[in-house]
C-alpha positions as CSV (number, residue, x, y, z in Angstrom):
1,X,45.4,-4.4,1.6
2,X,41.4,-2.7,1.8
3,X,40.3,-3.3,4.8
4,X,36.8,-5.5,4.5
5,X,33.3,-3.7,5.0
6,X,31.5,-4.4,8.4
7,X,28.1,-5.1,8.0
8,X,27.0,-1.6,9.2
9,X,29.0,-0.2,6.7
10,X,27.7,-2.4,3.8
11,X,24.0,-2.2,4.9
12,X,24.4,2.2,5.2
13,X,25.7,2.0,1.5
14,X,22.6,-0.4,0.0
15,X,20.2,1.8,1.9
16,X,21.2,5.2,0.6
17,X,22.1,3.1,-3.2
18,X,18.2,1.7,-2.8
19,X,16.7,5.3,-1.9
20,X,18.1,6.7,-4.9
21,X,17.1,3.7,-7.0
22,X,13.8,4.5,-5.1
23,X,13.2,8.3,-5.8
24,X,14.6,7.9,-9.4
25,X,12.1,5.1,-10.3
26,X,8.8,6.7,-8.9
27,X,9.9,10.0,-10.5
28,X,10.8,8.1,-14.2
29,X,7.5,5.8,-13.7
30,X,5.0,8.8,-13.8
31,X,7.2,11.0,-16.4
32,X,6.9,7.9,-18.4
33,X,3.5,6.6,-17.4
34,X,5.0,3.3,-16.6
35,X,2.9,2.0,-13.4
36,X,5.7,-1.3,-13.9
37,X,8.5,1.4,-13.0
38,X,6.4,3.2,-10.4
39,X,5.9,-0.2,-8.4
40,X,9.7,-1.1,-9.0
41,X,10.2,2.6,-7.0
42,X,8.1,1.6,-4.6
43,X,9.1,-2.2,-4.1
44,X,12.7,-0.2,-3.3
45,X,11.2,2.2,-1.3
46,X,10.1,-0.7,1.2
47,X,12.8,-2.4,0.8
48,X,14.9,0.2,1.7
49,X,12.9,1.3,4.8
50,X,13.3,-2.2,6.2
51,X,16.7,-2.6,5.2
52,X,17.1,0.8,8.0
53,X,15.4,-1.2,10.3
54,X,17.8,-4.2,9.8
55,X,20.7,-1.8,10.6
56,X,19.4,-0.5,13.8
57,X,18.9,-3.9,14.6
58,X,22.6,-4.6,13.4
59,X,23.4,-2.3,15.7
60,X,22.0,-3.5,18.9
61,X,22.9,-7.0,18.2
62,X,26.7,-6.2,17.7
63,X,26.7,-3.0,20.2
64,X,27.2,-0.5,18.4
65,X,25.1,2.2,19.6
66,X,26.9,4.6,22.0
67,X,27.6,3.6,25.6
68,X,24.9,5.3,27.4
69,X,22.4,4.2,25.3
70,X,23.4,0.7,24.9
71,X,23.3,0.6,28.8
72,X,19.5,2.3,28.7
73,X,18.4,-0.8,26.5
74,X,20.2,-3.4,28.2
75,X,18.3,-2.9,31.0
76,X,15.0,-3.3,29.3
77,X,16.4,-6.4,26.4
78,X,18.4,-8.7,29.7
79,X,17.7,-11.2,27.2
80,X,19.8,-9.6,24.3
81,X,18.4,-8.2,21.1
82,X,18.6,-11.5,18.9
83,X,14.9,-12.3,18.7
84,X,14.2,-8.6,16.5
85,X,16.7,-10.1,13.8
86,X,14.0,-12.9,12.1
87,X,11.0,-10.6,13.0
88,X,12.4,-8.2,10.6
89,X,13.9,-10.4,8.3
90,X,9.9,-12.0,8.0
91,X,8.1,-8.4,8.5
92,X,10.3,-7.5,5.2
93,X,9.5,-10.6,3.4
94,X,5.4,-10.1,4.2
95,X,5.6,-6.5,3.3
96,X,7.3,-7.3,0.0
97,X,5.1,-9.9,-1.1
98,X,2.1,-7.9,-0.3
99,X,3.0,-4.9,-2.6
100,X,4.0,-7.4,-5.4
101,X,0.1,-8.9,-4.6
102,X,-1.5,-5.1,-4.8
103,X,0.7,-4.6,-8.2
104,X,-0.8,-7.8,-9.8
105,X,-4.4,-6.8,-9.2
106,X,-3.7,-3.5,-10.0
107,X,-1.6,-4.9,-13.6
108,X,-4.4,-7.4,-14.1
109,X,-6.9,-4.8,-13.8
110,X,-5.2,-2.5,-16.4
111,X,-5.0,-5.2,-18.9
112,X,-8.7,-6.0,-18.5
113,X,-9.3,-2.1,-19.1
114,X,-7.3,-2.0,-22.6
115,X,-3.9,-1.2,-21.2
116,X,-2.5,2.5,-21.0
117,X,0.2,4.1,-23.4
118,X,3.8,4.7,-22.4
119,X,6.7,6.6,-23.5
120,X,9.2,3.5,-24.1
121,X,12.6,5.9,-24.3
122,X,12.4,6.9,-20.9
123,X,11.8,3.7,-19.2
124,X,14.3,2.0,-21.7
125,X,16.8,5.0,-19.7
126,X,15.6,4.3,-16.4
127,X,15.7,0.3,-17.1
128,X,18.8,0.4,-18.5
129,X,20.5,2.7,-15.6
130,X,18.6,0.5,-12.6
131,X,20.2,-2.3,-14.2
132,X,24.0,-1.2,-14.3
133,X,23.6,-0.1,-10.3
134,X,21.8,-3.6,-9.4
135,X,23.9,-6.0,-11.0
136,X,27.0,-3.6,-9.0
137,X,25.4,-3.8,-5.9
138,X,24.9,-8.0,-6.0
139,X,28.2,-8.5,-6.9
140,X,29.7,-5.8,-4.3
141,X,27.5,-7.1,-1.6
142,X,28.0,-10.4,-1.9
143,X,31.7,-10.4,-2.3
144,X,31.7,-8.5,1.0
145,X,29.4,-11.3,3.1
146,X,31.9,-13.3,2.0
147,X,33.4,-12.5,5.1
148,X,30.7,-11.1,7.4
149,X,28.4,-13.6,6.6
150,X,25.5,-11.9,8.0
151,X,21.9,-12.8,7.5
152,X,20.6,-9.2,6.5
153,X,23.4,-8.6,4.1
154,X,22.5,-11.9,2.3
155,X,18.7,-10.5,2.4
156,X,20.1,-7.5,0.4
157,X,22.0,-9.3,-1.8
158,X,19.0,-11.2,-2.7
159,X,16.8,-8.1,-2.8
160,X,19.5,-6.7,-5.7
161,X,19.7,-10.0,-7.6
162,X,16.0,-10.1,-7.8
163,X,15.8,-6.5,-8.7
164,X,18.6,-7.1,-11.4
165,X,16.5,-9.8,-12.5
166,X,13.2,-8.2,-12.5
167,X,14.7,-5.1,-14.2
168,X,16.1,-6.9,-17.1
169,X,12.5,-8.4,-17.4
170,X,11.6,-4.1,-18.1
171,X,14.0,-3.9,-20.2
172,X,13.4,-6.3,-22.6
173,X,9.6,-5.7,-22.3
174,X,10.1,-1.8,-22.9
175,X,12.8,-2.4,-26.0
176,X,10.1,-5.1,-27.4
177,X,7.1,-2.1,-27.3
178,X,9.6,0.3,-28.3
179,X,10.3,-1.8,-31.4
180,X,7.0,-2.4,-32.7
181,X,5.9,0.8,-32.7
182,X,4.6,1.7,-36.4
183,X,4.3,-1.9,-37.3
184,X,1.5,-4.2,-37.7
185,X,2.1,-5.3,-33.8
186,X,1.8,-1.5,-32.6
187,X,-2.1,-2.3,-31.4
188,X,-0.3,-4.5,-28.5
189,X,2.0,-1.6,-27.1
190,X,-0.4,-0.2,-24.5
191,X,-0.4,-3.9,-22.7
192,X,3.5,-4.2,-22.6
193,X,3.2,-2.1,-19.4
194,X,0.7,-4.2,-17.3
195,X,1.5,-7.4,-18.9
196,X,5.3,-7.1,-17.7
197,X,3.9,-5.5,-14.1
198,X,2.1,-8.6,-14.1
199,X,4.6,-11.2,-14.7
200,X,6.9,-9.6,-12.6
201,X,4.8,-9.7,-9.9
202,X,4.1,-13.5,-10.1
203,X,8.0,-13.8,-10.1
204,X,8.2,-12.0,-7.2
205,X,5.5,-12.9,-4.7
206,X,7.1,-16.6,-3.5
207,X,10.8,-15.3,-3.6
208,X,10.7,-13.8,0.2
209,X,8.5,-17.2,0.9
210,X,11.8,-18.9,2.3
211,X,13.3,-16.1,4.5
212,X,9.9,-15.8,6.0
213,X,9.5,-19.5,7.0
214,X,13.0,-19.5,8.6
215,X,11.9,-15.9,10.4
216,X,8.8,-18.0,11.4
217,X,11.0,-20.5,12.6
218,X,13.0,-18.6,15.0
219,X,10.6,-16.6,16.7
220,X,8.8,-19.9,17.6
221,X,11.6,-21.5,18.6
222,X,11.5,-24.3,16.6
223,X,14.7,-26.6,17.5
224,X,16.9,-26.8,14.5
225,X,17.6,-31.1,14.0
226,X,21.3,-30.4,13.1
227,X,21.9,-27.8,16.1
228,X,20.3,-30.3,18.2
229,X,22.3,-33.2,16.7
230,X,25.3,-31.4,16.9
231,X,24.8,-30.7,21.1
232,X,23.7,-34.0,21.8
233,X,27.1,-35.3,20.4
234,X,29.1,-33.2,22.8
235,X,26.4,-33.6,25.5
236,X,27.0,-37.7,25.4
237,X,30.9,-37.4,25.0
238,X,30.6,-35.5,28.4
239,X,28.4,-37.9,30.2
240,X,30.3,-40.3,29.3
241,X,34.0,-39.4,30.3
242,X,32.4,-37.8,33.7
243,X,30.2,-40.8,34.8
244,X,26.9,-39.1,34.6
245,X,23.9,-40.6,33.8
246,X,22.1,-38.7,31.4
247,X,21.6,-35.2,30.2
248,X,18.8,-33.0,28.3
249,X,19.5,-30.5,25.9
250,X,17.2,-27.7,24.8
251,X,18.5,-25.2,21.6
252,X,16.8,-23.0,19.5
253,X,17.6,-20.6,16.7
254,X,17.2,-16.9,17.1
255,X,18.6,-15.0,14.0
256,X,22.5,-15.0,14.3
257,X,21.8,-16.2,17.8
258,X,22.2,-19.7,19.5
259,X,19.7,-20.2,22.6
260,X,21.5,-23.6,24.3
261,X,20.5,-25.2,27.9
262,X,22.3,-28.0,29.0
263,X,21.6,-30.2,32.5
264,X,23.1,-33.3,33.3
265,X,21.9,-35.8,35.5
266,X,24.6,-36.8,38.0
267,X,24.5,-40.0,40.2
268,X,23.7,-39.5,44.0
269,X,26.0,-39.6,47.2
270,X,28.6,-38.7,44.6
271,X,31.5,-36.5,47.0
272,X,31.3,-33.1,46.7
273,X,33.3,-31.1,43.9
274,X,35.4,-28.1,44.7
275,X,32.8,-25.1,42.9
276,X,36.0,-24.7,40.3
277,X,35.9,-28.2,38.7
278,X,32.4,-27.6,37.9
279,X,33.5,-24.7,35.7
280,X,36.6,-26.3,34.5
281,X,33.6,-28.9,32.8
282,X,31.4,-25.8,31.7
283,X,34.6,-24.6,30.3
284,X,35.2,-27.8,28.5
285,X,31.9,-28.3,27.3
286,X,31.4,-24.3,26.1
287,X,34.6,-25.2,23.9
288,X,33.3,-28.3,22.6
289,X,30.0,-26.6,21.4
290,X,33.0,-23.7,19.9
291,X,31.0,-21.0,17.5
292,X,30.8,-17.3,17.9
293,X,30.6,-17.3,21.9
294,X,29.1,-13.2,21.5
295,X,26.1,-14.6,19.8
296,X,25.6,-17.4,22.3
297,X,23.9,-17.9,25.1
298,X,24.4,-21.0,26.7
299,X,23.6,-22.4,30.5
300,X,25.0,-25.6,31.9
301,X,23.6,-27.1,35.2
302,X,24.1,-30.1,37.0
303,X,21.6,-32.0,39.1
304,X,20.8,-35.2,40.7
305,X,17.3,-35.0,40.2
306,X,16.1,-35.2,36.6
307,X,13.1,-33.1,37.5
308,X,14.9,-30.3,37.5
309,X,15.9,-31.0,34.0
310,X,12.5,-32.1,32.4
């Protein structure tokens, strides 16, 4: 039986798979003159600089730098590394709609000018190539978060889909100006090339829009209502079977990260617990909440005083 891919290993294979995808478009776009192909190269350049970033990022989260230098940034990150996960995932989103933005003006401007000519057999190649690897990639990569489910790994399967999608948009556009040639439509050819830039471009600026509201969301720790919900239930089940009086709960987000704080209010001239039974309850309630305990950090304190918990 294979042996599934680790998210590491599935990121290092779409970043070198994107570079390639990256050098071979900007080279085809200016043999061709295509500037569609040329911002296709360059939309995967970016995408596959950041998707580098995402790795190192990986790597901290899940510990998988080496000892020493784990250690080194521990020491500086007590916190844990959770909070660089969504400011990547939205630095990549911005960044991406903002060359897709530059590429519109730049296709609108082109039309406005008369258009340019292009040599529709070599980006009918490169389109046709880009398409086979994309449409791979997606299915690979997605089969494989079947099981890591991992936030960056579904950002890269998106990023393929949409660059599947987007190429089969060239495709069509290039066989289209390829096929009129000679006819009565052949005046229209030198547009095909900003006209597709341009819708493609529309396409693609709102498709990060999403990940980058959710980024937004975690790194202002906006309290999710179903996490919230969902810690409230265990929260009064506890109260309630330990006499307390009341709790608060404060959660938050943070990439693959849960951020959970937990008092409860316990009635006065109560006798004192042995220090053990105490944890026997944190144990009960940090079993309750269940999840992936490595990408939790949760604190549970108990106090007669609801000061301390406001």
């Amino acid at each position: 039986m294979t042996r599934p891919m680790s998210e590491q290993a599935v990121l290092r294979l779409s970043i070198a798979m994107t570079f390639v995808v990256a050098a071979v478009g900007i080279g085809f776009g200016m043999a061709s003159g295509s500037a569609s192909i040329i911002f296709d190269g360059i939309y995967s350049l970016t995408d596959a600089v950041m998707t580098s970033v995402a790795l190192l990022v990986s790597s901290l989260i899940t510990q998988r730098l080496s000892e020493r230098r784990q250690a080194r940034l521990v020491q500086r990150f007590t916190m844990g590394f959770w909070h660089l996960e969504p400011m990547v995932l939205g630095l990549n989103g911005i960044l991406l709609s903002g060359a897709a933005v530059y590429a519109l003006v730049t296709a609108v401007g082109s039309l406005l000018t008369g258009g340019h000519p292009l040599q529709f057999g070599r980006a009918i190649l490169y389109a046709t190539v880009v398409l086979i690897v994309a449409i791979g990639m997606a299915i690979h990569n997605r089969h494989a978060n079947r099981s890591i489910r991992s936030n960056f790994v579904a950002l890269d399967v998106q990023g393929w889909t949409i660059s599947a999608a987007l190429t089969g948009a060239l495709l069509a556009a290039f066989v289209f100006g390829w096929a009129i040639q000679g006819t009565a439509l052949a005046p229209l050819s030198p547009y095909v090339d900003p006209a597709v830039l341009a819708l493609v471009c529309v396409i693609v600026i709102p498709l990060p829009v999403p990940t980058i509201r959710r980024a937004l969301a975690d790194i202002l720790l906006i309290t999710p209502s179903d996490m919230l919900a969902e810690i409230d239930a265990v929260a009064r089940d506890v109260v309630a079977r330990h006499g307390f009086l009341d709790h608060r709960a404060y959660v938050a987000r943070v990439g693959r990260g849960r951020q959970i704080e937990l008092y409860f209010i316990v009635p006065q001239g109560q006798p004192p617990r042995p220090l053990e039974e105490w944890d026997a309850i944190r144990d009960q309630i940090g079993e309750a909440i269940g999840g992936d305990i490595t990408n939790r950090w949760l604190t549970i304190a108990f106090t007669t005083d609801p000061e301390w918990a406001d």
